[in-house]
C-alpha positions as CSV (number, residue, x, y, z in Angstrom):
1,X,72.9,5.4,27.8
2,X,74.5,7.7,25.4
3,X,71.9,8.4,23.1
4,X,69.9,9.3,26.7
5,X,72.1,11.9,27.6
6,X,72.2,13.1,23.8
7,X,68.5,13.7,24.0
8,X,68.4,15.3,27.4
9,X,71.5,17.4,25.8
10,X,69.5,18.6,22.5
11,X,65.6,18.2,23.8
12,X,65.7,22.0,24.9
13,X,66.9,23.3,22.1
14,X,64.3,21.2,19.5
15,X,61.6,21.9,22.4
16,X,62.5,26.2,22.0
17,X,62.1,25.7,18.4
18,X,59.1,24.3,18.1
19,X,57.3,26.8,21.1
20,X,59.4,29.6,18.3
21,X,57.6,28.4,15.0
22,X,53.8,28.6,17.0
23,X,53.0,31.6,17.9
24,X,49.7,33.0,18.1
25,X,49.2,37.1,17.7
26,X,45.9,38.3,18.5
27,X,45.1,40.5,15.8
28,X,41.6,42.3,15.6
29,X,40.2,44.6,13.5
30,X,37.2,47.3,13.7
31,X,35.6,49.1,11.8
32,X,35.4,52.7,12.8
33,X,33.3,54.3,9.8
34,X,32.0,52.9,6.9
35,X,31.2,55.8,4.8
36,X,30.3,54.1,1.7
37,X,29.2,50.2,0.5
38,X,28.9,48.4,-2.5
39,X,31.8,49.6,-5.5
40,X,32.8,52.2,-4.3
41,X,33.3,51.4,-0.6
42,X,35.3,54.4,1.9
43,X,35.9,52.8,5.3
44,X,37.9,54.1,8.4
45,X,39.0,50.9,10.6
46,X,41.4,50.6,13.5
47,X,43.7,47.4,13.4
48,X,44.9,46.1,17.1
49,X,47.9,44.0,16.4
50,X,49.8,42.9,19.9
51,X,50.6,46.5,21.3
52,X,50.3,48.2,17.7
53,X,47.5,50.0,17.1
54,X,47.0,51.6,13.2
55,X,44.3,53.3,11.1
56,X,43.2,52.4,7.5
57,X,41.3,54.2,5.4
58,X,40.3,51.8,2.2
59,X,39.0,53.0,-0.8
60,X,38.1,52.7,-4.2
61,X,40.7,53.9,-6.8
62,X,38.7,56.5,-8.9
63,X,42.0,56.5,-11.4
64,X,40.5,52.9,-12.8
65,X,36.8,52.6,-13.1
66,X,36.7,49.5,-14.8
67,X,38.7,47.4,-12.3
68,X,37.9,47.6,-8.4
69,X,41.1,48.4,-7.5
70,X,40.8,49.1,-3.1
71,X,43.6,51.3,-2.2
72,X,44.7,51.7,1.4
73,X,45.8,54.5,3.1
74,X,47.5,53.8,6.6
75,X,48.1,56.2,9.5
76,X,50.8,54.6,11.8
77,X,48.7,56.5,14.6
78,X,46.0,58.8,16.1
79,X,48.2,61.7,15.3
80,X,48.5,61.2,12.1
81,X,44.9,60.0,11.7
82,X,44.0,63.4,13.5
83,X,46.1,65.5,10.6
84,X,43.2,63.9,7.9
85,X,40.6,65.3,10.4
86,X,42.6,68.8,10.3
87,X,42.6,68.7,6.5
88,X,38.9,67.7,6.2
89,X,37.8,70.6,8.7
90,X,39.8,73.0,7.3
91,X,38.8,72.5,3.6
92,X,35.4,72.7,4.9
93,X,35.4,76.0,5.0
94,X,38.0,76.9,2.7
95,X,37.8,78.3,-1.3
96,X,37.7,76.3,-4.5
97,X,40.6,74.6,-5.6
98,X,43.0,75.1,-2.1
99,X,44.7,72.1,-0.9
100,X,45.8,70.5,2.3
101,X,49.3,68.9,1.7
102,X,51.1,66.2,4.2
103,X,53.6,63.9,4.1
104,X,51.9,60.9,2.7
105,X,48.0,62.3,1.1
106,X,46.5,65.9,0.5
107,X,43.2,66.5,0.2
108,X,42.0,69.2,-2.4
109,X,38.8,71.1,-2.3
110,X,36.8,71.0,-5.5
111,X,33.3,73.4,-6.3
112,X,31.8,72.2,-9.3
113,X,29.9,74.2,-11.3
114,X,26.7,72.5,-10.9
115,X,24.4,74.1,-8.6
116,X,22.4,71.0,-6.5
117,X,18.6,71.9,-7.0
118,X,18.0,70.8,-3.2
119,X,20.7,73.2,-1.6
120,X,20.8,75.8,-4.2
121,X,25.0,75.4,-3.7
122,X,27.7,74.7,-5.9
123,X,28.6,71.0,-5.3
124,X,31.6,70.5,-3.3
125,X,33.8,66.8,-2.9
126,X,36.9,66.8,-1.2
127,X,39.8,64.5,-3.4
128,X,42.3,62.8,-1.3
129,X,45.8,61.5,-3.7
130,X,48.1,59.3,-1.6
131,X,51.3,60.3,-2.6
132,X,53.3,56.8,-2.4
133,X,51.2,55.0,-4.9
134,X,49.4,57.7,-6.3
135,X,45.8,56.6,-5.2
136,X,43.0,59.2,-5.6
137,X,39.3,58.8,-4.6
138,X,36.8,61.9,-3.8
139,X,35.1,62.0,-0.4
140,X,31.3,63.9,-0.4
141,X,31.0,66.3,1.6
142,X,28.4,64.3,4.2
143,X,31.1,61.5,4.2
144,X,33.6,64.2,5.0
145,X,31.7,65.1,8.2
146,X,31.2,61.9,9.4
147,X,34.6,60.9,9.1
148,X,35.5,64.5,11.2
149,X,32.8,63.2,13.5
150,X,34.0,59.3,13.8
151,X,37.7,60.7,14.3
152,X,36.9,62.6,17.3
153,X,35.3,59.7,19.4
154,X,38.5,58.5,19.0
């Protein structure tokens, strides 16, 4: 009889703790742009985690070309995914060699001196340096507008 009313006694707590060590989070993950495949990938994806919703940008670090090193860059949320839009649009019109500055990347616009025979323009590439790890990758100015375009669905 005693050890009866010790397992009625403790069975809610054990029962608690087991429910406690299974829980299931529903976790998805899309992809919102991919801008570039193979080794040197650039893709924009939106990560759903409970009531959490974040942005990633992944990317090949250009700083190692040997080594496919992806680098993340997270934006905790549409605001702050919306300042990278800012940047992009901005520098799209913007000189050589001015730079959009925030608290985690900037972006700097770069004219090379090559002239593209198609266009007749100097070549442009946007390069984005995340400041906490010191990533860097260059964006194209066609991946540049569809990543403007993809954030504004949004």
């Amino acid at each position: 009889m005693k050890k009866l009313v010790f397992l009625f006694a403790f069975l809610p707590f054990i029962v608690a703790k087991a429910r406690a060590q299974f829980t299931i989070t529903n976790t998805s993950t899309i992809t919102i742009a991919d801008l570039r495949s193979g080794d040197w990938p650039l893709r924009l994806e939106r990560i759903v985690k409970k009531n959490d919703t974040i942005y990633m940008l992944s990317f090949r670090d250009k700083q190692y070309p040997n080594a496919h090193n992806i680098s993340t860059l997270k934006f905790g949320d549409l605001t702050q995914l919306r300042y990278l839009q800012q940047g992009l649009t901005y520098l799209m019109t913007a000189d050589d060699g001015t730079e959009a500055t925030y608290k985690s990347f900037s972006i700097k616009r770069t004219d090379d001196k090559a002239i593209d025979t198609k266009t007749k323009k100097k070549l442009v590439k946007y390069t984005l340096t995340c400041k906490e790890e010191g990533d860097v990758t260059d964006i194209q100015p066609g991946e540049a507008d569809a990543l403007v375009k993809a954030i504004q669905k949004l």
